[in-house]
N, C-alpha and C positions, 0 to 999 in steps of 0.2 A: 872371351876368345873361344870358339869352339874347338871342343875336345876330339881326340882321333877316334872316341867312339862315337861321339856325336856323327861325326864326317863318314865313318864308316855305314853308320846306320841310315845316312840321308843316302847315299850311295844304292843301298839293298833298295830302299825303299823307291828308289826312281828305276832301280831295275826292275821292280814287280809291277810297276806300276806301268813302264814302255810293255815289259811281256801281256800283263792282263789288257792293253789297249789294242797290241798287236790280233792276238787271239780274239777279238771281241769285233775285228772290222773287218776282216780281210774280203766282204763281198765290195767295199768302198774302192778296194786299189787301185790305181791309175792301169790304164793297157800299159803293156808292155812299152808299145812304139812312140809314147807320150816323153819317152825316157832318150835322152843324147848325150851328149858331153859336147864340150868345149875343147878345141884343137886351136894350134899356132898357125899349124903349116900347110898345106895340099898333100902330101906326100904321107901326112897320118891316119890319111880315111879310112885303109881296110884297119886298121891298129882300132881304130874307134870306133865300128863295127861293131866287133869284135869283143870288144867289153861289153857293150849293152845288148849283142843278141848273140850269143858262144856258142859257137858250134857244137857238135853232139860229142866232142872230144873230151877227154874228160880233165886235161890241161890246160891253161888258159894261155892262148896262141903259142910261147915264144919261140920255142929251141933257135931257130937261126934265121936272121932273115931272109937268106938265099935257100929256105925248104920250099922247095915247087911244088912238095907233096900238100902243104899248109895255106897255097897261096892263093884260093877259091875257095876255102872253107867257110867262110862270111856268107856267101851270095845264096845261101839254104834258106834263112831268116823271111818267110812272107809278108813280114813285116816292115814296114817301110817306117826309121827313124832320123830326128835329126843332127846336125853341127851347126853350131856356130864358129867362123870362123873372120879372124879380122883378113882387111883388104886395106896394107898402106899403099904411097904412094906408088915407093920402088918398085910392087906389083904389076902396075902397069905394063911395064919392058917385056913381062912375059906372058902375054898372050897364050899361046900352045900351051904352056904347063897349067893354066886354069881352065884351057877349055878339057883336056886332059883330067881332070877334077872334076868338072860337070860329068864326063863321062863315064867316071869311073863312079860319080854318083848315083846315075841312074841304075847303073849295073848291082850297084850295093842297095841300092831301094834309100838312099840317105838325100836327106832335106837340108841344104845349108842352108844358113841364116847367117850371110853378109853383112859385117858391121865395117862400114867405113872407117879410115884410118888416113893421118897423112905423116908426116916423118916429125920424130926426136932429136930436136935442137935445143940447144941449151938447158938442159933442162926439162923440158915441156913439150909433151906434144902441140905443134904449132897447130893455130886458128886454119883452116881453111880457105879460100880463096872461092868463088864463083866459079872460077876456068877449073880449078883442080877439083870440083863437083861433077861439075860436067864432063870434066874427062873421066872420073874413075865409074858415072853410071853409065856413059857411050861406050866403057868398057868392056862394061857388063850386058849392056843389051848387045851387043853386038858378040856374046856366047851363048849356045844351047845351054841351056839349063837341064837338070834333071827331070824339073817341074813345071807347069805352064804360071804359077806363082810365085812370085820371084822375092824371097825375104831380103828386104834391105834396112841395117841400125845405121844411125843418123848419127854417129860419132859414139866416144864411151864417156860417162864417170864426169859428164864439165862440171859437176859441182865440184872439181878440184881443179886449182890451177894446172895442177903439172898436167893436167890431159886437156889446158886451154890456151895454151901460149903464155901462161905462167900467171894470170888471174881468171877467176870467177869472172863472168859475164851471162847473165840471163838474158838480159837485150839481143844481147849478141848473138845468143847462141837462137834465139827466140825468129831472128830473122836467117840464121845460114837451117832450120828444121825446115821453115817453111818455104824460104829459096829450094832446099832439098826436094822437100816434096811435090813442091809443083813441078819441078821438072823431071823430077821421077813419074808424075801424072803425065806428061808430053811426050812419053815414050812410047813404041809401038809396042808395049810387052807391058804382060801387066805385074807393079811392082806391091807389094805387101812391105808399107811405109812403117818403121818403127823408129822412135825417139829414142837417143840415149837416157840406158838405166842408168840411175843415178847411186850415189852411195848411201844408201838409207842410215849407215851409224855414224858421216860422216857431222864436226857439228859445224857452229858459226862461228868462222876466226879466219885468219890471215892470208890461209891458204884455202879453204874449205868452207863450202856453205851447207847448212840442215835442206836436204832434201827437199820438201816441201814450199820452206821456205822458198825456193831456186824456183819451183816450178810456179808459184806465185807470183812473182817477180816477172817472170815467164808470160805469164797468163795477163798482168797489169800492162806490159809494154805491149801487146796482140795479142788483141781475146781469143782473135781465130787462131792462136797456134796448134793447136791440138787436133783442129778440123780435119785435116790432112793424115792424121795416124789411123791406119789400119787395124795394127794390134799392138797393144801395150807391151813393153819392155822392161825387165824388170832382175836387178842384181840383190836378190832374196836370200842376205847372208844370216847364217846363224849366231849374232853378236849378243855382247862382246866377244872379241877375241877370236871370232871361228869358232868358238868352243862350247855355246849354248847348248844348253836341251832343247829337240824339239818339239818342247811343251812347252813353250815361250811363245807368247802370240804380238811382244808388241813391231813397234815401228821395223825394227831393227835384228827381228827376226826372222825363220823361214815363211811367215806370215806375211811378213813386209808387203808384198804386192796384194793382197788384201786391204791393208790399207790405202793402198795407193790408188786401186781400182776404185775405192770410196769416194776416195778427193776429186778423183776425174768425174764422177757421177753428180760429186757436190757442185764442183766448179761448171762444168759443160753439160750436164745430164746427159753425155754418152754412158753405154755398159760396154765396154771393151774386154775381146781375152787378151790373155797376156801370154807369152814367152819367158822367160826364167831364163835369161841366159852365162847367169852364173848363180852359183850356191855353192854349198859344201863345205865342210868342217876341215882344219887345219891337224894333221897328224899331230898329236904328243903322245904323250904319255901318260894325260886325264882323258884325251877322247879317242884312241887308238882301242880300248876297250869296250867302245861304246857306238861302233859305227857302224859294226851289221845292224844294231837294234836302232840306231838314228835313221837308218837309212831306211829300215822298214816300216817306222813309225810313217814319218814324212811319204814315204811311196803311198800307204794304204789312208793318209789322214788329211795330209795337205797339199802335193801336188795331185791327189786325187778331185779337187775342186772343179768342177766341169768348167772353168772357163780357162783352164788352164791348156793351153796348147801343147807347150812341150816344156822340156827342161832339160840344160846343158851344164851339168856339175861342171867346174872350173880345177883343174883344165888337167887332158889326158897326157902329155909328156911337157914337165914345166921344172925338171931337173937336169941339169944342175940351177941353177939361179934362186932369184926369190920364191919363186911359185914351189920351190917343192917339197914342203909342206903340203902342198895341196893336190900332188901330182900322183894320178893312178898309174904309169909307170917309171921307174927310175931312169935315171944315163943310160943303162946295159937292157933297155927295153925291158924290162922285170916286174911283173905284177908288183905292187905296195900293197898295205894295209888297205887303202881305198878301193884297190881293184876287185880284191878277193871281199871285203864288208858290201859292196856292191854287189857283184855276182851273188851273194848267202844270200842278200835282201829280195832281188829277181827270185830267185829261186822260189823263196819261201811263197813266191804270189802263183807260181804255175800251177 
């Protein structure tokens, strides 16, 4: 059993060892605008701004949401970053508030990256339909976008039932990618096709298939599925637990889409970039100490890898509920641990 000095002393030692990597790279660090977050809703764009490029204020946004003195302080930023943000079904209904979204996007210089969604029945995000494809891309082309590139994910996570109508299906999912992307190609607008990321620590059992596995599986039933993807998509957690070091380089770490980009080179000799469109460490009380210095490591070490696009930590208001452990601000819109470990980690690269 290790002892509490042992524990203590592996501790120092992974702190001296993130500070001497930090100090030793900083000419590698990713730009700034490489840098996003992951948002629920339309209505949190300037909120999400706002963490990844902070006004020259020297608070981090909140006092009220009705300050008009505070409510243009985003749009200084010359730097153009992105969101990922889902698109379920019920979206549809509202038109105006997403074209409202594109436009408040362009004003803020931010890039979404549209991941498809359809509705939470029993349990499970339900399968898709053809007609409910077609409807939620005519949706979309049919609004100005910020950008003339239009990011669209191809559903989330199916190596889990509950985001597949309640089983794993590779077949399945292998023909509603490539339904998806052909008709995102027949669109008068040009779309930037990405695959649902998958859960890199999930493993092989009842509810849940290994990654790879899935995407083999994938690849057996339609060699050409993959043809159709633009840029790789990629859910690059710090496992186990959210709570890994990121000196951790396998499957199932912030490394993850490293390997993943391997398999696609193995399997199809594509080199795809990728997207990151979720990561990040889970608040406790082991890594709540540890997350300016995570955050700098990984900025200046591993989303710094040039094929990396961008990267949308998971996720900017995801409390109260499950997410908020993982949420840069609370219920009362209030910086967390993640907001302020994030802004230190920016900083230190300016």
């Amino acid at each position: 059993m290790l002892t509490s000095q042992a524990r203590q002393l592996g501790v120092v030692c992974l702190a001296a060892v993130l500070l001497l990597l930090s100090l030793a790279g900083p000419a590698q660090a990713v730009e700034g605008q490489v840098l996003g977050v992951h948002i629920l809703h339309p209505e949190e764009l300037e909120l999400a701004k706002e963490l990844v490029a902070p006004s020259s204020q020297t608070s981090p946004v909140l006092a009220a949401d009705n300050d008009d003195n505070n409510h243009n302080a985003t749009t200084s930023s010359p730097d153009w970053h992105y969101v990922t943000i889902p698109l379920p079904l019920s979206e549809l209904e509202h038109p105006d508030k997403w074209q409202a979204f594109f436009n408040q996007a362009k004003e803020l210089k931010v890039i979404p990256v549209v991941r498809l969604a359809t509705e939470f029945r029993n349990g499970a995000w339900q399968v898709p339909t053809r007609r409910q494809i077609v409807d939620q891309i005519s949706f979309l082309s049919e609004l100005d976008w910020p950008t003339d590139r239009r990011h669209l994910v191809v559903y989330n996570e199916v190596n889990h039932a509950a985001e597949w109508g309640g089983s794993t299906d590779p077949a399945g999912y292998a023909d509603v990618l490539n339904f998806t992307s052909n008709w995102a190609a027949s669109e008068p607008v040009e779309y930037v096709v990405m695959p649902a990321a998958l859960d890199l620590a999930a493993p092989n059992g009842r509810h849940t298939q290994e990654a790879f596995s899935f995407w083999r599986q994938v690849l057996a039933h339609r060699p050409d599925a993959l043809s159709a993807i633009d840029v790789w998509n990629s859910h690059s957690y710090p496992n186990p637990g959210f709570a890994a070091s990121p000196l951790n380089d396998g499957r199932n770490s912030l490394r993850g889409f490293q390997h993943e980009l391997a398999f696609i080179k193995e399997q199809t000799g594509r080199e795809l970039q990728v997207i990151i469109t979720e990561t990040g460490w889970k608040d406790s009380l082991v890594t709540r100490p540890w997350l300016e210095s995570y955050y700098t490591y990984a900025l200046q070490h591993i989303w710094s890898d040039p094929r990396v696009l961008a990267v949308t930590p998971f996720v900017l208001r995801g409390d109260p509920g499950p997410f908020s452990g993982f949420t840069f601000l609370d219920r009362h819109n209030q910086p967390t641990a993640h907001y302020f470990a994030l802004q230190g980690a920016l900083r230190q690269l300016r």
